[in-house]
C-alpha positions as CSV (number, residue, x, y, z in Angstrom):
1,X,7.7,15.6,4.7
2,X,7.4,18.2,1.5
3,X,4.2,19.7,0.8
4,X,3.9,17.8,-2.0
5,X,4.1,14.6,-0.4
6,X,2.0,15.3,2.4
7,X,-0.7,16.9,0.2
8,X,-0.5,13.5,-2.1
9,X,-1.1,11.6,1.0
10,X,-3.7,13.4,2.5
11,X,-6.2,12.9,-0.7
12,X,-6.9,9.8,1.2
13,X,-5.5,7.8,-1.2
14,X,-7.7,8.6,-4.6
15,X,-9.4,5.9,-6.2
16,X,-10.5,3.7,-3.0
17,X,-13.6,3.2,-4.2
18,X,-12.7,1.8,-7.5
19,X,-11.4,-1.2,-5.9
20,X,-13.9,-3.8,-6.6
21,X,-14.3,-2.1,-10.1
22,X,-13.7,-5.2,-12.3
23,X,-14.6,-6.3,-15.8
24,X,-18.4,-6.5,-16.8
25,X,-20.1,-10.2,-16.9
26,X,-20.6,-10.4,-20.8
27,X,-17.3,-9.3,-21.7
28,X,-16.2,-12.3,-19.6
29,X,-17.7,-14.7,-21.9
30,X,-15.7,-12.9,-25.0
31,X,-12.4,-14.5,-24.0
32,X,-9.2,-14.3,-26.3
33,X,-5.8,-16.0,-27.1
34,X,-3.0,-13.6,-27.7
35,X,-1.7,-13.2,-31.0
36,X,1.1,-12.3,-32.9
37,X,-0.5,-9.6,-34.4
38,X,-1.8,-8.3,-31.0
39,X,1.6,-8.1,-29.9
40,X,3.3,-6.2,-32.6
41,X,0.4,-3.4,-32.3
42,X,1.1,-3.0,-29.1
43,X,4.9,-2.9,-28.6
44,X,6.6,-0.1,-28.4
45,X,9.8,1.9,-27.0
46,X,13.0,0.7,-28.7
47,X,16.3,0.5,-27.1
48,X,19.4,-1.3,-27.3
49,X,19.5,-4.8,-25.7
50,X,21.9,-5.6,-23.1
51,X,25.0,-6.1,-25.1
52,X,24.2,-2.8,-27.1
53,X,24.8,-4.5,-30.2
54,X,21.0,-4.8,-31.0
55,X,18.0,-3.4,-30.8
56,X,14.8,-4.2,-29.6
57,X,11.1,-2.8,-28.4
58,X,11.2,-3.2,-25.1
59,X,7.5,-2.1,-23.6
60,X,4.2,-4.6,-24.6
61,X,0.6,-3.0,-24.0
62,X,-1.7,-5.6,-23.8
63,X,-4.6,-3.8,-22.0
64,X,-8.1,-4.3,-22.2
65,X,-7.9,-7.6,-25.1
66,X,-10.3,-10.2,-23.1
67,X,-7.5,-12.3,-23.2
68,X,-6.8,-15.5,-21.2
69,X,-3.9,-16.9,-22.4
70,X,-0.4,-14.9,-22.7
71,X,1.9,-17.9,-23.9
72,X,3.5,-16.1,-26.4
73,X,4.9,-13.4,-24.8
74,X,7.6,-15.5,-23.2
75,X,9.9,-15.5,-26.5
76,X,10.0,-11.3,-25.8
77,X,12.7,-11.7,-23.8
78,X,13.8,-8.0,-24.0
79,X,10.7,-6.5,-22.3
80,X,11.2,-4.2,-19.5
81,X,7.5,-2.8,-19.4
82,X,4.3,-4.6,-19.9
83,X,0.8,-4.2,-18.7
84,X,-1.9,-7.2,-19.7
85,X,-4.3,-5.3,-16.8
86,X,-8.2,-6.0,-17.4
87,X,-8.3,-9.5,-18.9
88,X,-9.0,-12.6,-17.9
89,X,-5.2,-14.0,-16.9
90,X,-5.6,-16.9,-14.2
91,X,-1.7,-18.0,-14.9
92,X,1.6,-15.6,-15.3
93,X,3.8,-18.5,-15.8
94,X,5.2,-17.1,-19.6
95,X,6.0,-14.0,-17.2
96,X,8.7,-16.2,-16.1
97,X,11.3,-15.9,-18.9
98,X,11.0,-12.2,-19.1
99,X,14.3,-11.5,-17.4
100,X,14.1,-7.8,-17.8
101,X,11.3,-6.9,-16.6
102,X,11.2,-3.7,-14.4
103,X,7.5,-3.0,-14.2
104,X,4.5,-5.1,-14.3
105,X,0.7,-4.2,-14.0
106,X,-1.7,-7.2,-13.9
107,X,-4.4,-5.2,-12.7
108,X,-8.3,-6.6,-13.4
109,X,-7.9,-10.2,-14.4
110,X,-8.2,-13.4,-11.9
111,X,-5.2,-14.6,-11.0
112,X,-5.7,-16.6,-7.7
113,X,-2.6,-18.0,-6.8
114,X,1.1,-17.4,-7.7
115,X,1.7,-20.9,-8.2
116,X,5.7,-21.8,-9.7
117,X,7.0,-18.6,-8.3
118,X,6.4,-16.5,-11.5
119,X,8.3,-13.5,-10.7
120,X,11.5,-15.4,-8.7
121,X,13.8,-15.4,-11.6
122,X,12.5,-11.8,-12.4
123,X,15.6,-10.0,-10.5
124,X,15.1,-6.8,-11.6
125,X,11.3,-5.8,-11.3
126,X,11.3,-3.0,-9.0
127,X,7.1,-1.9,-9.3
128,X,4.4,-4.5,-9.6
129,X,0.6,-4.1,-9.5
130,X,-1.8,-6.9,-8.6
131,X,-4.8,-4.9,-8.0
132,X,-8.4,-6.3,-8.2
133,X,-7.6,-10.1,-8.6
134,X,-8.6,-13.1,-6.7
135,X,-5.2,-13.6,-4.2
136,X,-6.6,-14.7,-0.9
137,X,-2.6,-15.3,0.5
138,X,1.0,-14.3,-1.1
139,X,1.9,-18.1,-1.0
140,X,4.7,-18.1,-4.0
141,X,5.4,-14.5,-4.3
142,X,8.6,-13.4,-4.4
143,X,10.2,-10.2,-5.1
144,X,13.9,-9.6,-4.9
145,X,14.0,-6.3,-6.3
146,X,10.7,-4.7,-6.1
147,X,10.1,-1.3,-4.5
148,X,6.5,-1.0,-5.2
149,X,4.1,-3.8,-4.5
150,X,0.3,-3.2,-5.2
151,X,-2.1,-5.9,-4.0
152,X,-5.4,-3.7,-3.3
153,X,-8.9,-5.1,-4.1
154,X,-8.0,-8.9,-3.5
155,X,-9.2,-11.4,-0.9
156,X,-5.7,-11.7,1.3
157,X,-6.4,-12.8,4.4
158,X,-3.3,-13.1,5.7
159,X,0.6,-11.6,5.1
160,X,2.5,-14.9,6.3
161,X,5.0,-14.2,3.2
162,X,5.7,-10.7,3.6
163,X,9.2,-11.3,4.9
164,X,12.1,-9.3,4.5
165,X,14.7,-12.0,2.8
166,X,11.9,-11.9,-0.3
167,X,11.3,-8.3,-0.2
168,X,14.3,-6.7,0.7
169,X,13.8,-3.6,-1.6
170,X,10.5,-3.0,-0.8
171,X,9.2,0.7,0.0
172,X,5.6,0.8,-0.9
173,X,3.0,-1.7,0.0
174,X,-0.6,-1.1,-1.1
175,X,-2.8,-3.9,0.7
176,X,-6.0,-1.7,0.7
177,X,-9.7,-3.5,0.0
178,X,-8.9,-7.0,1.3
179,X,-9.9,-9.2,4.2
180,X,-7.1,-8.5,6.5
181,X,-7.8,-8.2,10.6
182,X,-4.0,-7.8,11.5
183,X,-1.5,-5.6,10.7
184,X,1.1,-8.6,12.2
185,X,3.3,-10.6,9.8
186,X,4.6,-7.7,8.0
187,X,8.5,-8.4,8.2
188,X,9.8,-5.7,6.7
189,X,11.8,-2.9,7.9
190,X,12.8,-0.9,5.1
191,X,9.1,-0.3,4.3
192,X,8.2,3.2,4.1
193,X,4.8,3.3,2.9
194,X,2.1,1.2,4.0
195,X,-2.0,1.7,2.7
196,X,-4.0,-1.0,4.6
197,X,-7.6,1.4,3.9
198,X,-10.8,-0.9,3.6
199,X,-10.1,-4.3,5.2
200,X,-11.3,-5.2,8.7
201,X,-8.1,-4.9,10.7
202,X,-9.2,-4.8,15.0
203,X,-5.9,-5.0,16.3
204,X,-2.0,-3.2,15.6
205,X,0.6,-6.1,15.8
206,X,4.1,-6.1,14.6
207,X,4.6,-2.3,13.6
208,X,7.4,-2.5,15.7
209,X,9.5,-4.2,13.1
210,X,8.4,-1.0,10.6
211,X,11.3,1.1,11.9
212,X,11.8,3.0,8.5
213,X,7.9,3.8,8.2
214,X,6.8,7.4,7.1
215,X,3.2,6.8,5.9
216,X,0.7,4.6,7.7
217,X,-3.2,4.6,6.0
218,X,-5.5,2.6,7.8
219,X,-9.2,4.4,7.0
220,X,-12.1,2.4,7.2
221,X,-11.1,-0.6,9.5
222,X,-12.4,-1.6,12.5
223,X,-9.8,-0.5,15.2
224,X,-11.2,0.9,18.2
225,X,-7.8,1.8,20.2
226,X,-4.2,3.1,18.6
227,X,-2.8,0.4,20.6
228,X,0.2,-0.9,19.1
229,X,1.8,2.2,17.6
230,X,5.4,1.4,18.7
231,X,8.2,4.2,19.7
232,X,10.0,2.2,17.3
233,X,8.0,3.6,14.2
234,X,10.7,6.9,14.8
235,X,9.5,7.9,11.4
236,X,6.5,7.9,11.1
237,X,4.9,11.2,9.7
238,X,1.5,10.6,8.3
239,X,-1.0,8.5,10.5
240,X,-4.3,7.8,8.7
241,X,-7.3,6.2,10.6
242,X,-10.3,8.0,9.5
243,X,-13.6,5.9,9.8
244,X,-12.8,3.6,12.5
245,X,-14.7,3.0,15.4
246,X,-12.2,4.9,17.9
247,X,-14.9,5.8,20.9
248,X,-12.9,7.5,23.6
249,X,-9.3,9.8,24.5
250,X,-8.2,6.8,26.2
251,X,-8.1,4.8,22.8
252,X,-5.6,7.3,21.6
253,X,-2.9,7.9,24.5
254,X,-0.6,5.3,22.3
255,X,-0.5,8.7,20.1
256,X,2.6,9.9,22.5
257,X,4.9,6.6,21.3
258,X,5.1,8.7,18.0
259,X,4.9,12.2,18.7
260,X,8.8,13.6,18.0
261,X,7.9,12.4,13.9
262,X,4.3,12.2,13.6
263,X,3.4,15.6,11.7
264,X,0.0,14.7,10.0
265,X,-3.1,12.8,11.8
266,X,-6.1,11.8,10.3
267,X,-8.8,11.0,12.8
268,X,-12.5,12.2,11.8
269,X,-15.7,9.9,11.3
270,X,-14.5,8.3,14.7
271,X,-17.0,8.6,17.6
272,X,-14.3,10.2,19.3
273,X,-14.5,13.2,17.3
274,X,-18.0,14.0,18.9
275,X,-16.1,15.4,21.8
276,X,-15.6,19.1,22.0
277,X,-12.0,18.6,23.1
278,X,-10.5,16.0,21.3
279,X,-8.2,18.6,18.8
280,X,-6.4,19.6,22.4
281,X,-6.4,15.9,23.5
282,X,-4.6,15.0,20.1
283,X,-2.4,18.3,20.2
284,X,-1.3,16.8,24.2
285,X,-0.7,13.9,23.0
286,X,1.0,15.4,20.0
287,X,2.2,18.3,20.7
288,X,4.8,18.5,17.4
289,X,1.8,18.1,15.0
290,X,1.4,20.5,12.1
291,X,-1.7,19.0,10.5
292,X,-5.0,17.1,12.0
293,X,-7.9,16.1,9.9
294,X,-6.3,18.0,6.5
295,X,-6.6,21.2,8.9
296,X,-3.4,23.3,9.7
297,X,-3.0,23.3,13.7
298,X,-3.4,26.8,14.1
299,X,-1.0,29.1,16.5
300,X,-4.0,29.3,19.1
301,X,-5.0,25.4,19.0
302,X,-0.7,25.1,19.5
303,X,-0.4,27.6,22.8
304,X,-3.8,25.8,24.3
305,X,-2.3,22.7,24.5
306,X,1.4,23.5,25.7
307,X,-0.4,25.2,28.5
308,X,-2.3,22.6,29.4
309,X,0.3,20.3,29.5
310,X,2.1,22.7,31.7
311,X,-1.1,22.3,34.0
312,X,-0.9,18.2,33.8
313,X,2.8,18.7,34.4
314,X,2.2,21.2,37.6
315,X,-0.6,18.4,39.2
316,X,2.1,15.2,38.2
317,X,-0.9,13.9,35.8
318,X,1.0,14.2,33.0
319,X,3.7,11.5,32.2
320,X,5.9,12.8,29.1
């Protein structure tokens, strides 16, 4: 992991709070259709279409316009960008017929269902963001080519769909602020980034499947053991479970299944961390870390706990 990336990650994910952020009661009551005239002040980037012998603005901001109804966007066949976030959209069918599409914020409106499959024929989007709508399951989403799937601030209760034939591509998965208490179900092993912060997850299922994973973010759930870390997840790096309810050392022995790649670890506002010793339990457990709790291990904290393992070793009590 680069410094850059591991510094991104451990800003706990920035913005966690915003989730529920959504758009005030009396603009709701201001709704709006979309209009021709909203649409040409708000396209932009021209390119050549796809038989280079024409041209034609390919990128539609349609942010923050009360709207409801986005019907006639579906003649813009061109579009490869468009964000309609913070509106008042319950249906993406005219979505449908924009073939090109490679990136798609819905962000703040109230779409509750993804009935008709909006985004099958859409074989090129690669990033998509859903946050802060009213999804309570992925029933009808399909995503052949995405690599970046954002569905934080819902009310998902359950994954069921989240299998690997409709997500193939898929890298990052943002699932935080929803009303998830399983990580199970989640099918896909070329996933590399997972941020399940905020729901009310009591048990790890299924991250056996998540061979590829580097970054896992689970702060403020309701786990109270690391049971079901799997010594298939050979790459993970970055383990967050800050604010969970993680009482004892015991809870965190499944630590070893992941310590050859596990460089970060993010483990404070747990009861466990009352205990004086728990940095040299961890660092046991872990002896490869570099980080814990956004603090460096430091070369003292390292030699501490390779000679207590040499101890454990010396009195068979420790099983490598």
């Amino acid at each position: 992991m680069s410094d850059m990336d591991e510094d991104a990650v451990l800003s706990d994910i920035d913005g966690e709070e915003e989730l529920h952020q959504g758009v005030g009661e009396d603009e709701k009551e201001q709704v709006c259709l979309l209009t021709q005239e909203a649409i040409s002040q708000g396209l932009s980037l021209l390119c050549q279409t796809g038989n280079g012998l024409g041209h034609a603005f390919v990128k539609l901001d349609l942010k923050d316009r009360r709207l409801n109804d986005i019907a006639a966007i579906s003649n813009y066949i061109h579009l490869r960008f468009l964000d309609v976030s913070n509106n008042h959209l319950t249906d993406l069918s005219p979505v449908a017929s924009l073939t090109q599409l490679l990136w798609l914020k819905v962000d703040n409106n109230a779409v509750a269902c993804f009935k008709g499959q909006p985004f099958a024929q859409l074989t090129y989007l690669q990033w998509l963001s859903m946050a802060v709508n009213r999804l309570t399951d992925l029933d009808g989403l399909v995503g052949p080519a995405l690599e970046s799937l954002n569905l934080s601030g819902n009310g998902i209760q359950r994954v069921n769909g989240l299998q690997s034939g409709y997500f193939a591509n898929l890298v990052t998965l943002e699932l935080r602020g929803n009303n998830l208490e399983t990580t199970d179900s989640i099918n896909l092993p070329n996933l590399q980034r997972l941020y399940l912060a905020q729901n009310a997850i009591k048990h790890l299922e299924g991250l056996g499947k998540l061979e590829r994973l580097t970054t896992l973010h689970l702060r403020d759930n309701l786990l109270d053991t690391l049971d079901g870390l799997s010594p298939n997840m050979k790459c993970l790096q970055y383990l967050n479970v800050r604010g969970n309810a993680i009482i004892n050392e015991s809870a965190l022995r499944c630590l070893g299944l992941v310590s050859k790649s596990l460089r970060a670890l993010v483990i404070s506002d747990n009861p466990v961390v009352e205990t004086t010793d728990y940095r040299l339990t961890v660092l046991i457990l872990l002896p490869q870390l570099e980080r814990l709790d956004k603090d460096p291990v430091s070369p003292e904290e390292r030699t501490e706990a390779k000679e207590r393992i040499k101890e454990l070793k010396e009195e068979e009590i420790y099983d490598p």
